[in-house]
C-alpha positions as a printed Julia matrix, in Angstrom:
212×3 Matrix{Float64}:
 18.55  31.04   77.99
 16.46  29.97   81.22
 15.84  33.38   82.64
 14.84  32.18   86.02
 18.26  30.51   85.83
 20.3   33.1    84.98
 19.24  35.59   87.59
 19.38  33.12   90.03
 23.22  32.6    88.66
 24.3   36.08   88.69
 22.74  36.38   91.97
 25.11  33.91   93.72
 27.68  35.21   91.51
 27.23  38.41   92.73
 26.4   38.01   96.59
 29.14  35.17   96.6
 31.9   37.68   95.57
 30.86  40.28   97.6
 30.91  37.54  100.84
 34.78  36.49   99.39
 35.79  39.61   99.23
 34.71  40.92  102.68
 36.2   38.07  104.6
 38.84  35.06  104.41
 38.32  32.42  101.18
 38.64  29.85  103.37
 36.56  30.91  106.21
 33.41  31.13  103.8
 31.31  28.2   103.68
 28.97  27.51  100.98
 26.28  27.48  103.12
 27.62  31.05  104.24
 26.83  31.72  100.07
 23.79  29.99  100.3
 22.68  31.84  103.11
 23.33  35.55  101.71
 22.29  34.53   97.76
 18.57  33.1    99.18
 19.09  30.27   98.13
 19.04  26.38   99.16
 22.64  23.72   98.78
 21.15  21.6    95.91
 20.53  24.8    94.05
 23.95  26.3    94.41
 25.16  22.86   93.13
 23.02  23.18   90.3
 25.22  25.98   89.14
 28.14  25.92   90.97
 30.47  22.53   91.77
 32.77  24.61   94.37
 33.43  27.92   95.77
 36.77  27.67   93.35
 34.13  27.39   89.98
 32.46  30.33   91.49
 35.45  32.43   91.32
 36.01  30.82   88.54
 33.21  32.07   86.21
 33.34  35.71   87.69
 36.69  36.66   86.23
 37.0   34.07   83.4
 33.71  35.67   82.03
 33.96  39.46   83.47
 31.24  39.5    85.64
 32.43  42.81   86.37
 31.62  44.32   82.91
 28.2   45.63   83.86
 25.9   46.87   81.49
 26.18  50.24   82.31
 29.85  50.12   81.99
 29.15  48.56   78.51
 26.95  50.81   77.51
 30.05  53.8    78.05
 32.58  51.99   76.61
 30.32  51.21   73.41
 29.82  54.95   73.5
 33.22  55.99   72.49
 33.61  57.03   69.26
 37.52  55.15   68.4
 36.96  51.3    68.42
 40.5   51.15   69.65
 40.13  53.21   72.51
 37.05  51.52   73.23
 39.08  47.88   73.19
 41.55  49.86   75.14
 39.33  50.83   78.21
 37.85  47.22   78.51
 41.48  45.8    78.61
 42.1   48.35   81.5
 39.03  47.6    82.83
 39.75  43.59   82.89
 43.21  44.6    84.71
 41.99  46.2    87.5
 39.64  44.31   88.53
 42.28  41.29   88.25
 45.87  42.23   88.38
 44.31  43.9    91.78
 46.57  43.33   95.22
 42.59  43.64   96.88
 42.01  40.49   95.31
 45.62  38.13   95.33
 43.7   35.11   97.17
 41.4   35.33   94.57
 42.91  35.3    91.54
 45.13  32.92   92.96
 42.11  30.23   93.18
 41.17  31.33   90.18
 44.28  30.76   88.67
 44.43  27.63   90.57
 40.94  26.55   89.14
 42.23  26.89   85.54
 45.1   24.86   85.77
 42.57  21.9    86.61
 42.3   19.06   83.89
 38.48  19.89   83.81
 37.72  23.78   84.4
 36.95  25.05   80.75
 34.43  22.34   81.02
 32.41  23.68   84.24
 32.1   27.38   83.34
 29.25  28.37   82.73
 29.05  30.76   79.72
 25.88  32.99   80.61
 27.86  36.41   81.25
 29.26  36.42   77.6
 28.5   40.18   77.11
 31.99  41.4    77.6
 33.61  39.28   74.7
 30.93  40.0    72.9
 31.55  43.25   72.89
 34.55  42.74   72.42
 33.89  41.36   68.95
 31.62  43.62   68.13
 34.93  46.38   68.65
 37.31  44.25   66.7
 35.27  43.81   64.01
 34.8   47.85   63.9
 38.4   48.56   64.02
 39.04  46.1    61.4
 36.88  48.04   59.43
 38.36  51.16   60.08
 41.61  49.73   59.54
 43.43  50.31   62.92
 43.73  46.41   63.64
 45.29  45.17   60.2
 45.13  41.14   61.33
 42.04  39.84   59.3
 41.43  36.46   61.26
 38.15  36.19   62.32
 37.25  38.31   65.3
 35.9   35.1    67.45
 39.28  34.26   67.59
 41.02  37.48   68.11
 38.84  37.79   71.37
 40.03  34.44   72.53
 43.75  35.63   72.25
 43.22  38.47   74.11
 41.76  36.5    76.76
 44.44  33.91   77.3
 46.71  37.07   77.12
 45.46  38.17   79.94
 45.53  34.91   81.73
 49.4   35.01   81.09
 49.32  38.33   82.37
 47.66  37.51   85.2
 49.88  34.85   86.05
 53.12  36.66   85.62
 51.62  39.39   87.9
 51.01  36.72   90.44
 54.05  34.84   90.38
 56.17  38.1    90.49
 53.8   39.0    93.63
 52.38  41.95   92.11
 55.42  43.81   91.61
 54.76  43.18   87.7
 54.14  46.35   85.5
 51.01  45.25   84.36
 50.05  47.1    81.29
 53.24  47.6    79.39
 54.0   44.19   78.24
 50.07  43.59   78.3
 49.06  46.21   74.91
 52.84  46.01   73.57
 51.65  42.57   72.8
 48.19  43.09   72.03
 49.21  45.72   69.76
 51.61  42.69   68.07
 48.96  40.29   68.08
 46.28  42.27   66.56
 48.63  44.39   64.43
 47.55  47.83   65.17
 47.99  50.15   62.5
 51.14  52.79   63.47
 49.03  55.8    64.17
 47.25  54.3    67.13
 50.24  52.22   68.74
 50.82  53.65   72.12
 47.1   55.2    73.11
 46.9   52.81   75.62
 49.57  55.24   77.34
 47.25  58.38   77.76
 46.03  58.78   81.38
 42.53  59.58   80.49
 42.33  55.9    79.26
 42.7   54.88   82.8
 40.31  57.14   84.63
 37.37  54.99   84.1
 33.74  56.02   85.36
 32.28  54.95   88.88
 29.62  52.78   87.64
 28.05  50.81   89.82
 27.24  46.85   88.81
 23.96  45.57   88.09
């Protein structure tokens, strides 16, 4: 990985959000992005085709999952609980009324014929650790379904792209954990003892950590 590159990336990822969120999608140019990332047009082009594959990238990949935040969840002693936190994690930070225009371009963005194709995958650290979690509670035998874990991750992430959709199209009055980890749990076969953690309310008091 270009290393220039990629901290120029997260850069615009990062003051690009922040700009989004403070004021109206639409009323942000990209030379408004351009302007508060440092940066010049042809090189937010170089990593960006639109505003839309901005947003994009940010949830698609968790941009959100900083490195402090992984380095506390990988703390945790129960792979599963672990798993569970980052799905909770992933929620908020999506299925999030703050950020309905959002997710709703980023939902919009997905549906396009040729999105996979344009997002960048330099922020991989949150499936990766996802993997990494899997693969531990396979081990330990809490998740009983022995496909590979490469494409256990990729199920949970298109689970919560139907998740997020049905939380959008329902306007946010969507319970959106239950159905969430009833089907996780389904998918990844969770052994009986830990079925239903996800429902203790310590797993949803997650630390203030700020992002990188």
């Amino acid at each position: 990985m270009n290393t220039k590159f990629a901290k120029t990336h997260a850069r615009i990822i990062d003051r690009g959000i922040r700009l989004l969120y403070s004021q109206a999608f639409d009323k942000v140019s990209i030379k408004n992005i351009c302007e508060e990332a440092g940066i010049s047009r042809p090189t937010f082009y170089l990593h960006f085709r639109s505003k839309e594959h901005l947003v994009a990238e940010y949830y698609g990949t968790a941009y959100f999952f900083s490195e402090k935040m992984k380095q506390w969840i990988t703390s945790l002693e129960d792979p599963w609980t672990a798993i569970i936190r980052m799905q909770i994690l992933y929620i908020q930070n999506t299925c999030n009324t703050d950020h309905v225009v959002m997710i709703g371009r980023y939902l919009s963005y997905q549906l396009t014929e040729d999105s996979q194709n344009n997002i960048t995958d330099l922020h991989n650290s949150f499936e990766d650790t996802l993997i990494t979690l899997i693969r531990k509670a396979q081990k330990s035998q809490i998740i009983l379904n022995a496909s590979d874990a490469h494409y256990l991750s990729k199920a949970v992430f298109m689970l919560h792209t139907g998740n997020l959709f049905n939380w959008c199209a329902k306007g946010g009055r969507f319970d959106r954990y239950t159905d969430f980890f009833w089907t996780l749990e389904a998918i990844l076969s969770v052994c009986e003892s830990h079925r239903g953690l996800w429902k203790l309310e310590e797993n949803y008091i997650l630390p203030d950590i700020e992002q990188n």
